[in-house]
C-alpha positions as CSV (number, residue, x, y, z in Angstrom):
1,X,0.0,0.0,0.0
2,X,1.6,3.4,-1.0
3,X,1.1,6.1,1.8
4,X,0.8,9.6,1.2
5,X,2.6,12.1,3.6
6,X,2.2,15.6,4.1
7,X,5.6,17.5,5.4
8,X,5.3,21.1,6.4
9,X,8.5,23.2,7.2
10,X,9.4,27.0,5.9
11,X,13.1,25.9,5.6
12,X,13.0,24.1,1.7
13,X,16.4,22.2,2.9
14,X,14.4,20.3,5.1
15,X,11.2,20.1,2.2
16,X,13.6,18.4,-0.7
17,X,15.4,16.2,1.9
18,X,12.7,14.2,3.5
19,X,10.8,14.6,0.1
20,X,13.7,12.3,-1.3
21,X,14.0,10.0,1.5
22,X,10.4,9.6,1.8
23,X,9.8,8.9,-2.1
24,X,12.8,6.7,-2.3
25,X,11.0,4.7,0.8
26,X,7.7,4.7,-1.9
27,X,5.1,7.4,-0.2
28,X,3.3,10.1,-2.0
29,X,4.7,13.7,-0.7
30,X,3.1,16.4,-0.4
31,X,4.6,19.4,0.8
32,X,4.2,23.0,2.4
33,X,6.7,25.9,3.3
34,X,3.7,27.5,5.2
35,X,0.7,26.7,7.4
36,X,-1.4,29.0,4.5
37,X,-0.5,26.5,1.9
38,X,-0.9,23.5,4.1
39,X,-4.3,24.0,4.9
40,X,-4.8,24.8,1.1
41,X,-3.5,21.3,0.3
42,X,-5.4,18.7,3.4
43,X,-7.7,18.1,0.7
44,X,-5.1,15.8,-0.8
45,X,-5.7,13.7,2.7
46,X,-2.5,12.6,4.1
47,X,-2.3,9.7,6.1
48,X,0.4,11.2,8.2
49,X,1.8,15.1,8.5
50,X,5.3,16.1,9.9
51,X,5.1,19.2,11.3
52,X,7.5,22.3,12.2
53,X,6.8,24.2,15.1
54,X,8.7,27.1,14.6
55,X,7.0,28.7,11.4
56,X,6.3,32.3,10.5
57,X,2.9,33.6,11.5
58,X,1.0,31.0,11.9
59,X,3.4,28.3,13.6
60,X,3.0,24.5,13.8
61,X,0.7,24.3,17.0
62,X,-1.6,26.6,15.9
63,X,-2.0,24.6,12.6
64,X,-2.5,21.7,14.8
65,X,-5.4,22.8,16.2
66,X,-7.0,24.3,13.2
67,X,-6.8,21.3,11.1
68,X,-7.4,18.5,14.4
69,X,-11.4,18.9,14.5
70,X,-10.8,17.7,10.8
71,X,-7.6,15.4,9.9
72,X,-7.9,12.0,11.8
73,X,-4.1,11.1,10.7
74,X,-1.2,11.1,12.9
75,X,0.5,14.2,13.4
76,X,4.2,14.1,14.3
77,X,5.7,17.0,15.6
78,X,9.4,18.2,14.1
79,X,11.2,20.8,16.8
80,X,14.4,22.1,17.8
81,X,12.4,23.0,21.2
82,X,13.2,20.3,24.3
83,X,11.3,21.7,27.1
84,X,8.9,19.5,28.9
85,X,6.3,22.4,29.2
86,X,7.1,22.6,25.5
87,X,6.3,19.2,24.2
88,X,3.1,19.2,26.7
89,X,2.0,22.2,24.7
90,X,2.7,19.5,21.5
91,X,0.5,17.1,22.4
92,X,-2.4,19.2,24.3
93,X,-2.5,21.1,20.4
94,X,-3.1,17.8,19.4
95,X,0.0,16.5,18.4
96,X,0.2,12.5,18.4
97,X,4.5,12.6,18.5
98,X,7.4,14.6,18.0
99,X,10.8,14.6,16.5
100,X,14.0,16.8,17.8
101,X,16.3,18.6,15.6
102,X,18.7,17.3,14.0
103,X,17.4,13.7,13.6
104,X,18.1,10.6,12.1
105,X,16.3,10.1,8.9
106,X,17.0,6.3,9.3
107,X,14.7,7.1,13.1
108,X,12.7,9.4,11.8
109,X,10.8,7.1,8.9
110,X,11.1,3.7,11.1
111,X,8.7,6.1,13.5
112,X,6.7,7.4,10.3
113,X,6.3,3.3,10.0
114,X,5.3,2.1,13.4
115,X,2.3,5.5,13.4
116,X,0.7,3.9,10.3
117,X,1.2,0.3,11.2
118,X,-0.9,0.8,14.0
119,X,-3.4,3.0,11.8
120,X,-3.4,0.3,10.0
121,X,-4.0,-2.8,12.4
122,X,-7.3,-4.9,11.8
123,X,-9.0,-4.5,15.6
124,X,-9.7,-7.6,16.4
125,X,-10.6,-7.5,20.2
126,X,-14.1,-7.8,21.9
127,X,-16.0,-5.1,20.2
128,X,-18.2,-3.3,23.0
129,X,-17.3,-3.2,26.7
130,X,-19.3,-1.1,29.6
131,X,-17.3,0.6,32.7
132,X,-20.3,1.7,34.7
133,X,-21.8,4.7,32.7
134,X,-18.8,4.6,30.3
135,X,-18.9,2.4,27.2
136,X,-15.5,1.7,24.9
137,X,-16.6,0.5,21.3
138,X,-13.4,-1.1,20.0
139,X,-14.4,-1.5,16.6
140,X,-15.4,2.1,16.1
141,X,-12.8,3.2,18.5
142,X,-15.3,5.6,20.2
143,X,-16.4,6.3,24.2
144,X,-19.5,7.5,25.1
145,X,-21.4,8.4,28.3
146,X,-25.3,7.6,28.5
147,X,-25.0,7.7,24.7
148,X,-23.1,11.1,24.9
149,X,-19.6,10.8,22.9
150,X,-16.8,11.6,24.5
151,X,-14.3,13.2,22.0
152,X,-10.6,11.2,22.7
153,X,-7.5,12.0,20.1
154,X,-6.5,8.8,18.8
155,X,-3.2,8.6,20.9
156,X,-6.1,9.2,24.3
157,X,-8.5,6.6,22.9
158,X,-5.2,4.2,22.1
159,X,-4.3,4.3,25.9
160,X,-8.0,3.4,26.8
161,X,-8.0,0.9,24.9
162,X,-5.1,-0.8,26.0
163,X,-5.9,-0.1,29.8
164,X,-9.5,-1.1,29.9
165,X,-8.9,-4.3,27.6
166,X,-6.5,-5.4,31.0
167,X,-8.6,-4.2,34.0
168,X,-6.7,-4.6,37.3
169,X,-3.3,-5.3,35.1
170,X,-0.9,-2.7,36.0
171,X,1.0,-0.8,32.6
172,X,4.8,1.0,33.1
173,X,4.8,4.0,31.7
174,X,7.4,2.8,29.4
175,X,4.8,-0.2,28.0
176,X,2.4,2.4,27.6
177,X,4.7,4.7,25.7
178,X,5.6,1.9,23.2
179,X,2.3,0.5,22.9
180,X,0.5,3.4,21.6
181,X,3.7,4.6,19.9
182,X,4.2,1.2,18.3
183,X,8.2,2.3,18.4
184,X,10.4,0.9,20.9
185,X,12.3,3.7,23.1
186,X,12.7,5.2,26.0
187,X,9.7,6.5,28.0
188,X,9.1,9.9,28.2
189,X,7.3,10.3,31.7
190,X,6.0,14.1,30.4
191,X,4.0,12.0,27.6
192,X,2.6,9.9,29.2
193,X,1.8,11.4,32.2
194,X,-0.2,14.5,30.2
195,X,-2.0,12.1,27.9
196,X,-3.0,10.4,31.4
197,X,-4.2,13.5,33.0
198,X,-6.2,14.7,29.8
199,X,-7.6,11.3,29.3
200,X,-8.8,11.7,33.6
201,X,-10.4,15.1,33.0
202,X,-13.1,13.6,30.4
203,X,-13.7,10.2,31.7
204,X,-13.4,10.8,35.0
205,X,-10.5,9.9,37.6
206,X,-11.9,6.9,38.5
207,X,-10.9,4.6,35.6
208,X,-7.6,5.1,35.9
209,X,-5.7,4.2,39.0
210,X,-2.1,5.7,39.7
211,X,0.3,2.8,41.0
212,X,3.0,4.3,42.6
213,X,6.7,3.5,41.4
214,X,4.8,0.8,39.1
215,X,2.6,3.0,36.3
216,X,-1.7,2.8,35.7
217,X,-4.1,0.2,36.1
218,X,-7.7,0.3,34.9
219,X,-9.9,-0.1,37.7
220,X,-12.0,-3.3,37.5
C-alpha cells in the first residue's frame, strides 16, 4: 500500500530532503513551506503530516489545532524545542508525536512506520465493553457516556484501549509509551503522564488508577 505524507516546514532544505527520502521509501509527498499553503492542500488527505513548530505567523501548534477537528491522521511534531512544558503544549495542540532537531532520517521514517502500522492494524478485540456509565466501542474506536460521545484523540483513545482491555493489570509507563507509539524507546514520563491527565479530565478519575513507582491500572 503506497502512503501519502504531508511534510510542512518553511526551511526548503528540510522540504527536498525528507521529500527524497520519503519517495525513495515509496510514499506520495506532499509538501508546504507555510501553514497557509498546508491548509490549502489537506484536501489531498495525508495519512500522516510532519510538522515544524517554529513557522512564520501562523506556527505549527496553531495549525494543529486548526486542522485537528478535521484530519484523523497522525500528526508528528518536528522541533528544535526540548522543554517539557514545550512538548506538553505539542501534544495538548493535538499532536500525536514529536521529532527533535537534527534527527536521524534512518529514526525518523522507522517512526513514520510504526504511526501507520498501527493506523493500519485490523481490531480484532471484543467489540463493545461497559465501565459503569462509560462504554468503549473497540471496533469504532469511540467512548461515550449515556449515549453522549466523549471526544478522545486517537493517541487518548489508544491508551483506553489498552488499559480497559486489561482491568486490574498494572502498565509502566514505558509499556504504555511503546504501545501506543508502536516504536520501541525510552519512556518519556511528560508523555505519558499529560495524555493520562487529559484522558482523567473527560472520563473521570476513577478509571484510571495511579500505582505508585509501578505505572496505571484500569480499575475493575
Amino acid at each position: 500500500m503506497s502512503y501519502t505524507i504531508m511534510v510542512i516546514d518553511d526551511e526548503q532544505m528540510i522540504l527536498d530532503m525528507l521529500r527524497d527520502q520519503f519517495e525513495m521509501e515509496q510514499y506520495q509527498v506532499i509538501t508546504a513551506k507555510s501553514s497557509e499553503e498546508a491548509l490549502q492542500k489537506l484536501n489531498q488527505q495525508p495519512d500522516i503530516i510532519l510538522l515544524d513548530i517554529n513557522m512564520p505567523g501562523m506556527d505549527g501548534l496553531e495549525l494543529c489545532r486548526a486542522i485537528r477537528d478535521h484530519v484523523a491522521c497522525p500528526i508528528l511534531f518536528l522541533t528544535a524545542r526540548i522543554e517539557e512544558a514545550d512538548r506538553v503544549a505539542g501534544l495538548r495542540a493535538g499532536g500525536d508525536d514529536y521529532i527533535l532537531k537534527p534527527f536521524s532520517l534512518a529514526e525518523l521514517t522507522a517512526r513514520v512506520e510504526a504511526h501507520l502500522r498501527r493506523e493500519s492494524r485490523i481490531q480484532q478485540k471484543i467489540s463493545v465493553r461497559g465501565f459503569g456509565d462509560i462504554v468503549v466501542d473497540y471496533a469504532a474506536r469511540t467512548v461515550s457516556r449515556n449515549g453522549q460521545p466523549i471526544e478522545l484523540s486517537k493517541v487518548e483513545f489508544d491508551i483506553v484501549e489498552l488499559l480497559s482491555l486489561h482491568p486490574g493489570q498494572v502498565f509502566s509507563r514505558e509499556t504504555i509509551y511503546e504501545q501506543v507509539r508502536g516504536f520501541d524507546g525510552t519512556a518519556d514520563n511528560a508523555v505519558v503522564k499529560e495524555h493520562i491527565r487529559r484522558i482523567r479530565n473527560k472520563l473521570g478519575a476513577q478509571y484510571i488508577e495511579t500505582v505508585w513507582g509501578c505505572g496505571y491500572k484500569w480499575v475493575k
